[in-house]
N, C-alpha and C positions, 0 to 999 in steps of 0.2 A: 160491599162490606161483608153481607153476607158469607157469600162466595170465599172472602181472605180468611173467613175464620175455619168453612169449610177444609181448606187449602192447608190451615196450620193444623188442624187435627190432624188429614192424611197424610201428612209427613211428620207428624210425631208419632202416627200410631204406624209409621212406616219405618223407623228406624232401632228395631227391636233386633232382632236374630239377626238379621242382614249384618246390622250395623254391630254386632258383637263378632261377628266371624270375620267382612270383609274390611271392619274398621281396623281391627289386629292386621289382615293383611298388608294393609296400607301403613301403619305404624312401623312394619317391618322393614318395607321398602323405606322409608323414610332415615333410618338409622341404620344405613345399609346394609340390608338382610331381612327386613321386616322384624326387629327384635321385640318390638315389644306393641302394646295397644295402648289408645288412649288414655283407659281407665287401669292408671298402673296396678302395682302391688305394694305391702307392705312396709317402708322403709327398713333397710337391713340396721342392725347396731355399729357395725366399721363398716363403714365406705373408704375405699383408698384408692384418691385421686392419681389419675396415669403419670407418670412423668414423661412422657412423649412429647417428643417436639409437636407445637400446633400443627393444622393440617396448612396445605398451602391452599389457599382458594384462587382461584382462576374465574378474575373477574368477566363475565358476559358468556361465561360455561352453562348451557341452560341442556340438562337433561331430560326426558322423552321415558316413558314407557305405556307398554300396551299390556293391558294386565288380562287373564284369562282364569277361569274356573270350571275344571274341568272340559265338560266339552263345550263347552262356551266361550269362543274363542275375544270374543270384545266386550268384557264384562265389562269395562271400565278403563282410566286411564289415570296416569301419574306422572307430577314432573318436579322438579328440583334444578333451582337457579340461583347462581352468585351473580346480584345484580346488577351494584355497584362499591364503590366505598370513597368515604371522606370522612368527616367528623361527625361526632355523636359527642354533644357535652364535653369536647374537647378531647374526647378519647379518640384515637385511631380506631376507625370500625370499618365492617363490611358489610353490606345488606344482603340478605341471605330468603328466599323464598321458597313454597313448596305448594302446589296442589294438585289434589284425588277429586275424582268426578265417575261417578258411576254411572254407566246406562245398559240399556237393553235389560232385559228381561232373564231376570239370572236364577229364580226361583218359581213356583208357584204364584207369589205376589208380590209385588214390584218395592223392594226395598233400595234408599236410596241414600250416598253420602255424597257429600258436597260440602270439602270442608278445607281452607288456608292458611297460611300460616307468614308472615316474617319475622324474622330475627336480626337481629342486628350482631355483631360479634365482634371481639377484641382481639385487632388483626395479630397481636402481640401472642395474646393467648389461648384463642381459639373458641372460648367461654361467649354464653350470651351476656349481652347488656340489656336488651330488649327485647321482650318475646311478644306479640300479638297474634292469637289464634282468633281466628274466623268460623261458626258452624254457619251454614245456611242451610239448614236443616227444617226452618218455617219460615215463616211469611217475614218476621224480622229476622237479621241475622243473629248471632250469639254471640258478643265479641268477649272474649279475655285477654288481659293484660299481665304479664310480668314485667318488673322494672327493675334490673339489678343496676342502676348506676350509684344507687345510693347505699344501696347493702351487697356487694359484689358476689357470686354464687362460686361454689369451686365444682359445681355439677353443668354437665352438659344437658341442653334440651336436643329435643328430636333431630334438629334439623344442624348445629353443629357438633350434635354426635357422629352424622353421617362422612361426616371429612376427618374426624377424626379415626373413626375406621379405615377409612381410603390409606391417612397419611401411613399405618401401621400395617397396613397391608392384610385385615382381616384379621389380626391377632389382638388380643388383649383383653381383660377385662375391663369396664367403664362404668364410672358412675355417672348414673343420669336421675332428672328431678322433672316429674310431668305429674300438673295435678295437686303439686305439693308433696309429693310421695317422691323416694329415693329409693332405687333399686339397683343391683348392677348386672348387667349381661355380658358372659361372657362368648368370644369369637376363640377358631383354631383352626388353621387355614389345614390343609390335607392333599386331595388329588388333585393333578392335573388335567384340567378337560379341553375340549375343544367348543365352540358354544358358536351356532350361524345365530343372524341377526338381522333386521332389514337393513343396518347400520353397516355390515358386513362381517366375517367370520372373525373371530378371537381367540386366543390362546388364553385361558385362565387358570386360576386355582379356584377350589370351591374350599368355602369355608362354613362349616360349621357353627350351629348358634345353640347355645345350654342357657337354660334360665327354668328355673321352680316355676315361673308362671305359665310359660308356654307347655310346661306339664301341666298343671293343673288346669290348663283351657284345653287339654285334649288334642294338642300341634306335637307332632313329630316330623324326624325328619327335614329341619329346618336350614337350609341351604343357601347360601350367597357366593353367584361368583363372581370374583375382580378380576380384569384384565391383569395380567403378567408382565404388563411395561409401567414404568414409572408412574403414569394415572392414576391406574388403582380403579379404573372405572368399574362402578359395581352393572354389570353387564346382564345376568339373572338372577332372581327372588325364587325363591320354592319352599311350601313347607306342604303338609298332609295333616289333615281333618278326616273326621265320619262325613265332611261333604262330598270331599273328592281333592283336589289336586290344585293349589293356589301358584299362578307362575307370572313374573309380571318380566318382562321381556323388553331390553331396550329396543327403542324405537327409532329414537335421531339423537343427534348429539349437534349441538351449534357453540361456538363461540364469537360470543356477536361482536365481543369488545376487542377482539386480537387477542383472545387469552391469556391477557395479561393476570400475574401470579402473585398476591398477597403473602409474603414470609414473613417469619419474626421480625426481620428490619424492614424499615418503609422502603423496600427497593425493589421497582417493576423491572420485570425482566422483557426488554422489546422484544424475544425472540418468541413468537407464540408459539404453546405448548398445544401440541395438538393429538387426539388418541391415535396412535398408531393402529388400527385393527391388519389384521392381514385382510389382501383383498378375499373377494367372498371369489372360486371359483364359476366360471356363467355355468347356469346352469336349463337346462329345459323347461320351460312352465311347466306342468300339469294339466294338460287339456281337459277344460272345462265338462262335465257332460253332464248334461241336461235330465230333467226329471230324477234322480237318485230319491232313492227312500227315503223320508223322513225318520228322527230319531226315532226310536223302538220305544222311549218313555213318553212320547206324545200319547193322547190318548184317541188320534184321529191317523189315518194313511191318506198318500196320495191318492187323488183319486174318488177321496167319500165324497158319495152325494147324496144328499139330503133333501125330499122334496115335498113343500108345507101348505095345506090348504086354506089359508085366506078367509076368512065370514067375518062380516059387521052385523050386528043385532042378529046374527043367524042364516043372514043372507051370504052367498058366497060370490065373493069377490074377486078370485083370481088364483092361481098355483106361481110358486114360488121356490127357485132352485136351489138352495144354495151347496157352492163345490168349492174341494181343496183339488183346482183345476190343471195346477203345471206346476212344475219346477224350471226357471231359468236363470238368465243372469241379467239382469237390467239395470243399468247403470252402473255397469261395471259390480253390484252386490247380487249374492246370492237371492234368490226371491223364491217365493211362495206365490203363486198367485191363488189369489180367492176372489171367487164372484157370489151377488146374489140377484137373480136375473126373473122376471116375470116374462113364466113361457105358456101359460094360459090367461084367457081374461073372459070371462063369458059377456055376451051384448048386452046394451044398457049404459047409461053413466054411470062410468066407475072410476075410484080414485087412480087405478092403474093404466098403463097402458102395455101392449106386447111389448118386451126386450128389455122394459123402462130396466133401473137396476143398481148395483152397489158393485164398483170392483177394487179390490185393492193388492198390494203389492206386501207382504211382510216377512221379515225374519225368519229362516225356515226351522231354525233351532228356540230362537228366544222369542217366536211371536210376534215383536215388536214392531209395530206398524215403519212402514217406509213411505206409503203413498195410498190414498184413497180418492175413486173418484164417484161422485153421486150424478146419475142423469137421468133423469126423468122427462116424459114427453107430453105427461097426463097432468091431471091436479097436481099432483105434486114438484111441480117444475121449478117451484121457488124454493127447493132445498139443494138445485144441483148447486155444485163445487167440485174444486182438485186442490187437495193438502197434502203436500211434501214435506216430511215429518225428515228433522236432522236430531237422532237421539242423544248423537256425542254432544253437540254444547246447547240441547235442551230450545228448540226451536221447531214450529210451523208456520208454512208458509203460503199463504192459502191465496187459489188461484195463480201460484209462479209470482204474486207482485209482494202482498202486507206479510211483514214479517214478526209474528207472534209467538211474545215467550211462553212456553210450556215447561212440566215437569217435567226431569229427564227419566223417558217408559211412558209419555202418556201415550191411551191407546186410541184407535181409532174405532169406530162400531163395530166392523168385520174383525179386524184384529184381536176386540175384547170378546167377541162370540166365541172363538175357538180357545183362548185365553183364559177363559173362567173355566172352561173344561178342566183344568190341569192347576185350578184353585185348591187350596183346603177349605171347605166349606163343609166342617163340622158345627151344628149347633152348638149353642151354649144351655149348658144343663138348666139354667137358671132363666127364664126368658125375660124377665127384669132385668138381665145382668147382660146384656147382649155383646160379651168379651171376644167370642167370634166374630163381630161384622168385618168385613174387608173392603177395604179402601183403594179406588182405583182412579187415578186419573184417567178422563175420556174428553177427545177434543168432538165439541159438538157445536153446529154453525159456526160460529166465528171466536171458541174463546174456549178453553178447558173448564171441564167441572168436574169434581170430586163426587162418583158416583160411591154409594154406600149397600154395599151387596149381604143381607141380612139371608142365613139360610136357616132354614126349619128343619121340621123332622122327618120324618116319611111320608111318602102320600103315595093314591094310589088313583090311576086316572083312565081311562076308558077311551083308547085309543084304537080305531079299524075293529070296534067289535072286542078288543082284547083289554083284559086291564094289567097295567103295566107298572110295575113299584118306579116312582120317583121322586122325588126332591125338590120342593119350592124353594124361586132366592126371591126376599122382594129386592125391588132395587129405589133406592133413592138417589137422583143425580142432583141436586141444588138448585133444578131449575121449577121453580112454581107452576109454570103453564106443566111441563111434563109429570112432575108430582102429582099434579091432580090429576092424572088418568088413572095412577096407580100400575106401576108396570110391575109383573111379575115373569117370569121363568121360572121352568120346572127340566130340570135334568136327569137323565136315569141312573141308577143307584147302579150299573155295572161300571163295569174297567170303563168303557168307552165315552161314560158319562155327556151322551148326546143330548141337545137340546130337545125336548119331546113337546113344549107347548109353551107360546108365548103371547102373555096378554096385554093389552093397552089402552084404557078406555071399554069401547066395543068392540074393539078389532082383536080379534083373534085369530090364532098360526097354528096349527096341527100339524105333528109329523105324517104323512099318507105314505112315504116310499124311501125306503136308502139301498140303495145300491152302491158299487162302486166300478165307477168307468176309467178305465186309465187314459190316462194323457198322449194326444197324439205326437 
């Protein structure tokens, strides 16, 4: 229980900035083009409903995208699907689906959306009857309900706004109603591009999106392109931020039901409709190669090594190496490897033993753990494991067998070591008020907990004879045995913000030596 309440905090106090920037993005792609965010605007005083023929929906047409941010190429993911259709209260309808899911590590601290949607809609005229939004944003879900069967809407919601665009081919102004708020966004199609795709290459038009809100949230430059054949397939999303570059990119395209097509009359059409893309020309991979630099906003290189001397009550107990060791490809994903290996042990019973160690496998842009393995040969043997971390649908795996749901970004020990480097970990002026703490999921033995990273103000600590400005974080993880040792970390106040000393109990870590060795 504890723990669930832990869990609700870190993802309420997780879905702040993230979720104001990449929740707009996902509203956009939603109403094809990313038009608009959750949290609408205004209601205008005329709204004037389209006269456009409804859109046709194509029942078992279930859409794919792979969304990016900047140089982060798997920020998350998105899809949109025409389910099925029958009746609703006697009305001809269609069931209409949607969901966004965010993973890897796309900031500083791990902000996260998770959030669903069906609608129901009147195959006649394209309008909801039913709307049900889904957050899973904490520990319960958030559900909201709209019901137009009894008071009918003449606005579109998000999700058959989006075929309502398709049907018009990127043009038009639309009123739409999200939140209780009515606003309208207007489309105007323009150049003609060319657009590759895992899906295969396209002919489209890009269209243009104007709305007072997407000013006022600091978005320019907002972009959709539809396919050029009778579809209308919205094929790429783009708009620009002070973040960087939001692009969400078709992935796949399935029609599971024969694509059969919902029009104004009840009449399926057997001949399925299917996107024509042009084939994608073959082209040469990109040969893979090995060790490349890591981004220049990391605040580590390939190659650091960092090595930590070990004492309990004073006594020393062993050196300790830890390295950002190679770059390769492992499992077919880009990796990172990172070890942290015991390459001295002086004689005596000691907790350590030579080689014993931590190595892991993570994201060489977002950090994000892939894989960890702990082995030990000393006292500490009863911690070894191997956890295969899947961050697209929020899963560990531990040992290759039990399969354990996780937050999608939880991190693993090594993974959150270089990870809090590239934190914001500004105090709070007020130490009462502690509005800085950061919240991070971390899987530890067999089950994630929500560790609580509280940073202080300067200090100054006495390392090799030298003393060195740095930065204490205490850290709280949920777990009582570990809370009572009181773990701390102290970072250094440069760019490189390296781990200079970490305490636990009696067990204490000293930085003695960093170099850096490159990768053979």
């Amino acid at each position: 229980m504890e723990n669930s309440k832990n869990y609700k905090t870190y993802r309420k106090n997780h879905l702040t900035v993230f979720r104001q920037i990449f929740g707009l993005f996902f509203a956009l792609t939603i109403i094809a083009g990313f038009l608009v965010l959750f949290d609408g605007v205004s209601a205008q005083n005329t709204i004037t409903v389209p006269t456009a023929a409804p859109s046709a929906f194509r029942v078992g047409e279930r859409l794919t995208y792979n969304v990016s941010l900047d140089k982060f190429k798997n920020a998350g993911y998105a899809e949109i699907y025409v389910v099925s259709r029958g009746k609703l209260a006697d009305r001809d309808a269609v069931e209409l689906s949607s969901k966004i899911k965010t993973n890897d590590l796309v900031s500083a601290a791990f902000y996260f959306l998770d959030q669903a949607r069906t609608t129901f809609a009147a195959s006649e005229s394209g309008l909801p009857l039913y709307v049900r939004k889904t957050e899973n944003g904490s520990v319960l879900p958030n559900e909201t309900i709209n019901n137009y069967l009894l008071a009918p809407t003449v606005n579109y919601d998000l999700l058959t706004l989006i075929y309502q665009a398709r049907n018009t081919g990127g043009n038009g102004t639309f009123a739409m109603q999200e939140n209780e708020k009515i606003y309208s966004v207007n489309l105007q199609s323009g150049v003609s591009e060319k657009i590759r795709t895992d899906v295969g290459e396209f002919d489209t038009i890009a269209s243009t999106v104007q709305s007072e809100y997407l000013t006022e949230k600091g978005l320019t430059d907002a972009r959709i392109n539809f396919s050029a054949d009778d579809q209308k397939i919205p094929v790429l999303f783009r708009f620009k931020t002070a973040k960087g570059e939001f692009r969400a990119t078709l992935a796949s395209i399935q029609n599971l039901d024969g694509g059969a097509v919902v029009t104004p009359t009840p009449i399926v059409i057997q001949t399925p409709l299917r996107p024509t893309a042009t084939p994608a020309p073959i082209v040469t991979p990109t040969p893979y190669i090995e060790n490349q630099p890591l981004l220049s906003e990391l605040p580590f290189v390939l190659g650091e090594t960092l090595d930590y001397q070990f004492t309990s009550a004073g006594q020393n107990i062993g050196t300790v190496r830890l390295q950002a060791k190679e770059r390769k490809k492992i499992n077919g994903q880009d990796s990172l490897l990172i070890d942290a290996v015991v390459t001295n042990v002086p004689s005596g019973n000691r907790p350590f033993a030579l080689n014993d160690g931590i190595k892991a496998n993570i994201n060489p842009d977002t950090l994000a753990p892939q894989q960890i393995e702990l082995k030990f040969n000393g006292a500490l043997n009863t911690l070894n494991q191997a956890v295969r971390f899947d961050q697209r649908s929020g899963a560990a795996f531990l040992n290759g067998v039990n399969k354990i749901d996780v937050p999608v970004g939880t991190h693993s020990l090594l993974s959150l070591i270089y990870a809090i480097r590239s934190f914001n970990l500004k105090p709070s002026k007020d130490p009462s008020n502690p509005v800085n703490d950061t919240r991070v999921s971390v899987f530890w033995d067999k089950q994630p907990y929500v560790f609580t990273l509280r940073p202080s103000t300067g200090d100054i600590l006495n390392l090799r004879g030298e003393k060195v400005s740095a930065q204490q974080i205490s850290v709280n993880t949920g777990n009582p045995q570990l809370d009572a040792l009181g773990l701390r970390l102290w970072l250094s106040n440069d760019d490189k913000r390296t781990p200079l000393r970490l305490t636990i109990g009696s067990f204490q870590a000293d930085l003695i030596a960093e170099s850096k060795i490159p990768p053979r």
